[in-house]
C-alpha positions in Angstrom: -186.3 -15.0 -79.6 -189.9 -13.6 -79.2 -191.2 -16.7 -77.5 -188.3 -16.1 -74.9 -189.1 -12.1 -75.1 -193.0 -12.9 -74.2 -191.6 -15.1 -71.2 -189.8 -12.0 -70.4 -192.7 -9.9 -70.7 -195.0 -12.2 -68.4 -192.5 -12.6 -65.7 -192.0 -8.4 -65.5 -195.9 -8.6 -65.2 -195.8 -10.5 -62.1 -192.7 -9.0 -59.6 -193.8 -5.8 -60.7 -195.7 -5.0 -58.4 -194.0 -6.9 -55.3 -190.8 -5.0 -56.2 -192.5 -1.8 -55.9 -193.4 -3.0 -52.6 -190.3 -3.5 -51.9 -188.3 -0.2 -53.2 -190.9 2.5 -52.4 -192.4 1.0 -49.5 -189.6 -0.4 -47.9 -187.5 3.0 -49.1 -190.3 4.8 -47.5 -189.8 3.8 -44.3 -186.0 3.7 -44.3 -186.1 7.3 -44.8 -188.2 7.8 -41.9 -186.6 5.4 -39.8 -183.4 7.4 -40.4 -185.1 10.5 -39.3 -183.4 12.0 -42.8 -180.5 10.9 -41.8 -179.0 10.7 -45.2 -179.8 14.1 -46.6 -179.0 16.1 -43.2 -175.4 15.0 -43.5 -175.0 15.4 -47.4 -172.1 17.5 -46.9 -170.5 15.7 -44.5 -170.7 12.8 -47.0 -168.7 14.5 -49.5 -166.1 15.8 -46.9 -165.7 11.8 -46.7 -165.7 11.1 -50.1 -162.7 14.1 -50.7 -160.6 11.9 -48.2 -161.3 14.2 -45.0 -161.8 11.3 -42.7 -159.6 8.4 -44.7 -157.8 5.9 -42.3 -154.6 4.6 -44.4 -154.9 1.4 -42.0 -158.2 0.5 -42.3 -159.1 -3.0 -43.6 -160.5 -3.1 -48.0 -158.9 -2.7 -50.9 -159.8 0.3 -52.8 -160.6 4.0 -51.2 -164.2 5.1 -50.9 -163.6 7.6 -53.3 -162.4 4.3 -55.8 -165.5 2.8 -54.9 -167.9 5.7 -55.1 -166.5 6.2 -58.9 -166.5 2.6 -59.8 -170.1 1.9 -58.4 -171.2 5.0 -60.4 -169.3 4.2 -63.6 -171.8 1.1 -63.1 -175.1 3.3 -62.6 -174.0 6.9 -64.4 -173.5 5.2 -67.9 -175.9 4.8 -70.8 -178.9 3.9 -67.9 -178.8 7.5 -67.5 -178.4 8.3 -71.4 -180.3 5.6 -72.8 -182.3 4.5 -70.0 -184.0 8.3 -69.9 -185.0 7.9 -73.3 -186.3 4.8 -72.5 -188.5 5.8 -70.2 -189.8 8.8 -71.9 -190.4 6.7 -75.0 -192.5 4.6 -72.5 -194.1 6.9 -69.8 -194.2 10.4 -71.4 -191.8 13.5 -70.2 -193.9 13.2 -66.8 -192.1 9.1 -66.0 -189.3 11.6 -64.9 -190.6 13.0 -61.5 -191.2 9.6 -60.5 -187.9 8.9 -61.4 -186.7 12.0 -59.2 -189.1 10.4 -56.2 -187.6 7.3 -56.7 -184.1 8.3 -56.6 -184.2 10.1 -53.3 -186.0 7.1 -51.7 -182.6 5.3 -53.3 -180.2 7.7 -51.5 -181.4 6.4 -47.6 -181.8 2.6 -49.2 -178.0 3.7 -50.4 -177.0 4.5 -46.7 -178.5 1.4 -45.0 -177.2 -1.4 -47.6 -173.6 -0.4 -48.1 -173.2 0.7 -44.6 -174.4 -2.9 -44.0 -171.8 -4.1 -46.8 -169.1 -3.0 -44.6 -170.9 -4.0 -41.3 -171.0 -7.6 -42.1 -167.8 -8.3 -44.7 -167.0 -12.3 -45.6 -164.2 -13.8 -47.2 -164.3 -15.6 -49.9 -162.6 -19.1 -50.6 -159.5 -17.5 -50.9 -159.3 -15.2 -48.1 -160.1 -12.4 -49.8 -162.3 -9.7 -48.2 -166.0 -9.6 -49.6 -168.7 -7.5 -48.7 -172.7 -6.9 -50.2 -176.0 -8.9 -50.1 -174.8 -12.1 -49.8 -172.4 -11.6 -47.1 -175.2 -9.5 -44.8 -177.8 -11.7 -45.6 -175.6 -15.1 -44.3 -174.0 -12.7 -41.9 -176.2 -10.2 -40.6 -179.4 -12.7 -40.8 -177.7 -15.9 -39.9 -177.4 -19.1 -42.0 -181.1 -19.9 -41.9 -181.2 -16.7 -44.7 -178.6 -18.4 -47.1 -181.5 -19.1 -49.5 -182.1 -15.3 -50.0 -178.5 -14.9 -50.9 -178.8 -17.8 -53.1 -181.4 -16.7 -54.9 -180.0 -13.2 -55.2 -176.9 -14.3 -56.5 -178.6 -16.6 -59.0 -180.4 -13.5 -60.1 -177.2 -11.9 -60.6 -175.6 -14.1 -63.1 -178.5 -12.5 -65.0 -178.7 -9.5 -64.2 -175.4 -8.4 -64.5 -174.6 -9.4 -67.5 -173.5 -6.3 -69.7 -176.2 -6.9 -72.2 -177.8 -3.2 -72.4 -174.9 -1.5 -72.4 -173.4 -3.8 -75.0 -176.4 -3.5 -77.1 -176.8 0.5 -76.8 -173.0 0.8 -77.6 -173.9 -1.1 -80.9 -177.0 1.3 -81.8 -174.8 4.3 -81.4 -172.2 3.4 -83.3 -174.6 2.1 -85.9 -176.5 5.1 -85.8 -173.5 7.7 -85.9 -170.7 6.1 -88.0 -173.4 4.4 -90.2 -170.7 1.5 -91.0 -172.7 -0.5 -93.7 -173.4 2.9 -96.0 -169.8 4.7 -95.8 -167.2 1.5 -95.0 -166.6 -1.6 -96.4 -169.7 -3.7 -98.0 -170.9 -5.5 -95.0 -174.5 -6.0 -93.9 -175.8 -4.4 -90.7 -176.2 -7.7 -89.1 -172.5 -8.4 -89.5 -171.6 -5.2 -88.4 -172.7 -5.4 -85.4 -170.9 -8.9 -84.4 -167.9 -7.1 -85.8 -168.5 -4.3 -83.3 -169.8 -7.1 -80.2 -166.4 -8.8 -80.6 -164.4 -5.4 -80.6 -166.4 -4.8 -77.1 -165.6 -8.0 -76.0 -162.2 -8.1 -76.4 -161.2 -4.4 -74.9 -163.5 -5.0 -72.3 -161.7 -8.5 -71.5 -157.9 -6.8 -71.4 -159.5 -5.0 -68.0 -162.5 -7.4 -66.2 -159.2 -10.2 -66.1 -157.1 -8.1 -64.1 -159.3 -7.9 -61.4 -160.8 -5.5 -59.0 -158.3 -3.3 -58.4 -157.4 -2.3 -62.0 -161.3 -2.0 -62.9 -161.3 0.5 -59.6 -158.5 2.5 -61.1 -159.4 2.9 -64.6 -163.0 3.4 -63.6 -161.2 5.9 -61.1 -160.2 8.2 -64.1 -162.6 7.5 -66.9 -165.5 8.4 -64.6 -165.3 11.7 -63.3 -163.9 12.9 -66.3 -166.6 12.0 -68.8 -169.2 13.0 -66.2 -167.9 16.6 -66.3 -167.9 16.3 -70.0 -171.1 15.0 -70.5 -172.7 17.7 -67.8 -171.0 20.5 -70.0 -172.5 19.5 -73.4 -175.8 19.3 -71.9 -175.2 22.5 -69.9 -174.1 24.1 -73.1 -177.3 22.9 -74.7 -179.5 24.2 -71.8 -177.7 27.7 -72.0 -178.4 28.2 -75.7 -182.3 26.9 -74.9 -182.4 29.0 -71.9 -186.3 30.0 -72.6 -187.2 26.0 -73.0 -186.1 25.0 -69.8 -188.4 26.0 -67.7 -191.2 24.8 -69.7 -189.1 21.2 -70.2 -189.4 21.2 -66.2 -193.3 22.2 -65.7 -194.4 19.6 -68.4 -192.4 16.9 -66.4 -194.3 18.2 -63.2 -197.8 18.2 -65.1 -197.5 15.2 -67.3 -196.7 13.1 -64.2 -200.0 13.6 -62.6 -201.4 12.5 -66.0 -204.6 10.3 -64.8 -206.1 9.6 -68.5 -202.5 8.8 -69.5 -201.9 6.0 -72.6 -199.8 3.9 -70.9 -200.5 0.2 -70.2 -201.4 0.4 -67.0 -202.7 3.5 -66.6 -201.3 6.0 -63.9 -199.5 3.4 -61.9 -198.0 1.8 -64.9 -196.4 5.0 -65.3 -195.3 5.3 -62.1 -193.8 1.8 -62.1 -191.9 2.5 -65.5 -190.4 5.7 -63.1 -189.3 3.2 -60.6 -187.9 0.8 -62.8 -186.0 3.5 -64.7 -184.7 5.0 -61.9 -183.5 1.6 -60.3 -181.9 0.7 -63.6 -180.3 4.3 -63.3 -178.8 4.2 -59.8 -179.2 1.0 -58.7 -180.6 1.6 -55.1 -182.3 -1.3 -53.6 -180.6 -3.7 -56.3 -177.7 -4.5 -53.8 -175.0 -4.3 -56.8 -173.4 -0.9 -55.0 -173.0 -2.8 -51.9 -170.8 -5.3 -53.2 -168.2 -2.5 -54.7 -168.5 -0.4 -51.0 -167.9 -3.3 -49.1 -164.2 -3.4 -50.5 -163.7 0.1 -49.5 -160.7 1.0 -46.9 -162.7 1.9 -44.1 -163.9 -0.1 -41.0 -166.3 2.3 -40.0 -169.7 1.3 -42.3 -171.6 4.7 -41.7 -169.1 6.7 -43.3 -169.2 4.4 -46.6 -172.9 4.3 -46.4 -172.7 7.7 -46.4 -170.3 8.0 -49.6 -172.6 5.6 -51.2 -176.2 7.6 -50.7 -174.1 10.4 -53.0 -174.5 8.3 -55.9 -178.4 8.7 -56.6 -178.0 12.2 -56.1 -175.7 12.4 -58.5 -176.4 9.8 -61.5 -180.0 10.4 -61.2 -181.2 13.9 -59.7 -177.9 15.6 -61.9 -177.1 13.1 -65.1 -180.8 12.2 -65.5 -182.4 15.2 -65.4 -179.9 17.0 -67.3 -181.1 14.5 -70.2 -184.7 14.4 -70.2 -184.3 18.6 -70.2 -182.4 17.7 -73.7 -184.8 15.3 -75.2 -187.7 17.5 -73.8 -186.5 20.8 -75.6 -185.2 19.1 -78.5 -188.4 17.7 -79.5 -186.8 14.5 -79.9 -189.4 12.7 -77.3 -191.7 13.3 -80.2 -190.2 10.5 -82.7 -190.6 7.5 -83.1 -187.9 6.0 -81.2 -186.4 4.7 -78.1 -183.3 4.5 -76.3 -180.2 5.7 -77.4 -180.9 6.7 -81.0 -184.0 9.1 -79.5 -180.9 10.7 -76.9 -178.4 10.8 -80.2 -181.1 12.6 -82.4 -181.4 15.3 -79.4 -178.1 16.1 -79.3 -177.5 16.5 -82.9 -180.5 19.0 -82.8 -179.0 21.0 -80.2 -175.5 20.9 -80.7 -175.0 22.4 -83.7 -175.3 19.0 -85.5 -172.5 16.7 -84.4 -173.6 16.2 -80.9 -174.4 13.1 -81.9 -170.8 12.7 -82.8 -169.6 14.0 -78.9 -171.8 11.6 -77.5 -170.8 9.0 -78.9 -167.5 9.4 -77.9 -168.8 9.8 -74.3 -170.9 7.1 -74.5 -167.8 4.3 -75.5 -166.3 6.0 -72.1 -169.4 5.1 -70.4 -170.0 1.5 -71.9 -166.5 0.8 -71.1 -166.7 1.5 -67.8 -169.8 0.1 -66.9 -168.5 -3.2 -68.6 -165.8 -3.2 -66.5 -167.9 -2.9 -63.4 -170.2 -5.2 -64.1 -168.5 -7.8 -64.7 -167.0 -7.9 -61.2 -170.7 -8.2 -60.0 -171.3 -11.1 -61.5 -167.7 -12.8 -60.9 -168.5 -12.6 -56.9 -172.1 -14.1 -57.5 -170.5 -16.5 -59.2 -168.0 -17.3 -56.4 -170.8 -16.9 -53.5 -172.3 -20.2 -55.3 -169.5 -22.2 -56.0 -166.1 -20.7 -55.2 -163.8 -17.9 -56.0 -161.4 -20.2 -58.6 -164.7 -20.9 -60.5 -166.3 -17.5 -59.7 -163.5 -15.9 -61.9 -165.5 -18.1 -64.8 -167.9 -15.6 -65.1 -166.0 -13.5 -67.0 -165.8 -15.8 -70.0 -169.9 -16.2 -70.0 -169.8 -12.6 -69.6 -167.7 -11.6 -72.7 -169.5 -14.3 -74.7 -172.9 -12.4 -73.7 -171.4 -8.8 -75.1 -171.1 -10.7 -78.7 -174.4 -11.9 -78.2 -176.0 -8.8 -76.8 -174.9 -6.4 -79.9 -177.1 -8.2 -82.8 -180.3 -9.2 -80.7 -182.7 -6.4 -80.4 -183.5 -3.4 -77.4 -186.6 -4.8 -76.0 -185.3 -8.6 -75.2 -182.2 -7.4 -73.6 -184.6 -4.6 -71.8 -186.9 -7.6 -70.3 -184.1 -9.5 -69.2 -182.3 -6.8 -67.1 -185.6 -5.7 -65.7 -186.8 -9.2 -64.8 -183.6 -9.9 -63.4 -183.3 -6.4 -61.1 -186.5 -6.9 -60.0 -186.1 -10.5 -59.1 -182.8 -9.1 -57.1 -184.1 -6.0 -54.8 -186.8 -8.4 -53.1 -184.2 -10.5 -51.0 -182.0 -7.5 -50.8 -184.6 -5.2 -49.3 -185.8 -7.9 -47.0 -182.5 -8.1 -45.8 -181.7 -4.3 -45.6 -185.5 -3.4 -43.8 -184.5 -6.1 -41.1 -181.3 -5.4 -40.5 -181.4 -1.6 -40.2 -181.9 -1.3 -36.6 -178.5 -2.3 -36.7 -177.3 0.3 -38.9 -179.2 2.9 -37.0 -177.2 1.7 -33.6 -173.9 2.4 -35.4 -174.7 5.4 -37.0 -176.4 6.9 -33.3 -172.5 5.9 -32.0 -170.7 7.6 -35.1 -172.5 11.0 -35.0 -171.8 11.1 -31.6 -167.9 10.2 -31.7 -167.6 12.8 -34.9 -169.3 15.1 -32.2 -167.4 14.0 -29.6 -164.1 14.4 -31.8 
């Protein structure tokens, strides 16, 4: 495992810095391009999302607001729990304002690609309508581009694997329930295969019913545990009212931290903000695209403007919301990382079994994103062969759950973040040279709503 782990490390080492090309620069000039397009209409994207504008005859198979709620059951999820501590642990309280930066760079790179996910929908072998990367790289770019959606998709049997989530769901419950020193005598090791095949077996009685059924129970787990989650930490902010302010300025300060200890220096920092934040909302990856681009809706502005919400709201709200706890809670000053440094801040601050709520959100949360997931890689799967064999995925996908829960935080971290990085270069090549297009459309749909 460490001689794959240091392949892992190397590899991170070299796309780092072409992917940050590629998400800030290319994000950058998106958001210019649109002349702000995304964030002057903000409201009018969640009139959409509330169903204002539906049209019951449009073409897709799940409702924006379906989609919205399933992509962010894939991005709001222990990315936002774990993944904050993560970075903290990595970059200091101050890797969080590059994570804000990075986010609302995501929100335009959100309206471009999955208005593009609608623009240029497929089919697969079956008939069925597809829509993300693949299908507006091969589309949008013409056959000549199939190797960019090849590679992409070969990237994503990788990186969207549940492996994170499978292996934070284990740490939680390890750390909270403390199996091996209250239950039955059973090392920790086989504790955790115990609780990797559990995973995999709930999370298979959903991924094999398809999209639809993942879109509904992701429907109604989602929003729900979001509002819990947003009241805890709300409740923890209230009763630390005079450390919030303080949490906030020492992310503001610390992120301008030249003589900072990080490998890398200031930039490494800002690069662990970036690569937090992409694992956090996903913008630039090209995984929200595929969800969007099954949407009921045939006009693709108004689902790229459903899809810019969800940055805004897994990232500026959830994310936030958690490094304030960590921050005032001290926690950030142990000696751990991930989800066990976001556990011990909530038993701090919530009267000492906040540990015990959030694990109960967190199972919502790895649920979900399970469920989600595993649809990504099922149409990667299909893109390279076809969709009979693409449904295969799921199997290698459960498999990797079991496997996930006993190996340790900082392989399956390399892995995702190799993978992700590997993903947004072909996606944002695609996006950046296809956006004229989307700015043509969206010129047309601002002046119909006008119009109308």
């Amino acid at each position: 495992m460490d001689a794959i782990n240091d392949f892992l490390v190397n590899a991170n080492n070299i796309v780092n810095w072409p992917m940050f090309a590629m998400l800030i620069g290319g994000g950058l000039f998106l958001v210019f391009y649109s002349k702000f397009l995304p964030y002057r209409y903000f409201g009018h994207a969640i009139a959409i999302t509330a169903g204002k504008y539906d049209d019951k005859n449009a073409k897709g198979d799940v409702s924006s607001f379906q989609a919205l709620s399933a992509a962010v059951a894939a991005t709001v999820g222990l990315g936002n729990i774990s993944g904050v501590a993560i970075a903290i642990h990595d970059g200091g309280p101050g890797v969080i304002f590059w994570i804000w930066i990075t986010a609302l760079i995501g929100m335009g790179i959100k309206f471009y690609s999955c208005s593009l996910s609608v623009m240029f929908r497929g089919t697969d072998s079956e008939g069925n309508l597809q829509g993300g990367p693949m299908y507006y790289i091969t589309k949008g770019l013409g056959e000549k581009a199939k190797p960019l959606a090849t590679f992409f998709a070969v990237c994503g049997l990788f990186g969207f694997l549940g492996v994170f989530t499978a292996n934070q769901f284990t740490e939680t419950f390890m750390s909270v329930v403390e199996p091996s020193s209250t239950l039955y005598e059973m090392s920790e090791l086989n504790w955790k295969w115990t609780i990797g095949i559990i995973l995999a077996v709930i999370t298979s009685s959903v991924i094999f019913g398809g999209l639809t059924k993942i879109a509904k129970v992701a429907s109604a787990i989602v929003p729900f545990m979001v509002i819990v989650y947003l009241i805890a930490v709300i409740v923890v902010m209230t009763l630390n009212a005079s450390q919030v302010i303080p949490s906030l300025k020492m992310i503001i300060t610390e992120a301008w931290n030249f003589n900072t200890v990080v490998t890398g220096g200031f930039w490494g920092l800002v690069i662990i903000g970036v690569k937090r934040a992409m694992f956090s909302n996903e913008a630039g990856l090209g995984s929200a695209p595929m969800y969007h681009g099954q949407s009921k809706t045939d006009n693709p502005i108004k689902e790229g403007l459903v899809a810019m919400l969800g940055p805004f709201i897994d990232t500026i709200l959830v994310c936030t919301f958690t490094a304030i706890v960590i921050i005032l809670s001290g926690a950030y000053l142990e000696d751990s990382s991930g989800i066990v440094m976001t556990l011990s801040a909530f038993e701090k601050t919530l009267f000492g079994f906040g540990d015990d709520l959030l694990m109960v959100i967190v199972t919502a949360f790895a649920l979900s994103t399970l469920f989600t997931y595993s649809y990504y890689g099922v149409k990667s799967l299909s893109f390279l062969t076809n969709a009979k064999i693409g449904k295969l995925y799921n199997l290698y996908f459960v498999i990797m759950i079991v496997f996930a829960a006993v190996v340790s935080l900082e392989l399956v971290k390399n892995l995702i973040d190799l993978s992700y990085a590997l993903m947004v270069i072909p996606n944002m090549i695609a996006v950046l040279l296809l956006a004229p297009k989307v700015n043509k459309a969206a010129k047309e749909y601002f002046k119909n709503l006008k119009n109308g």
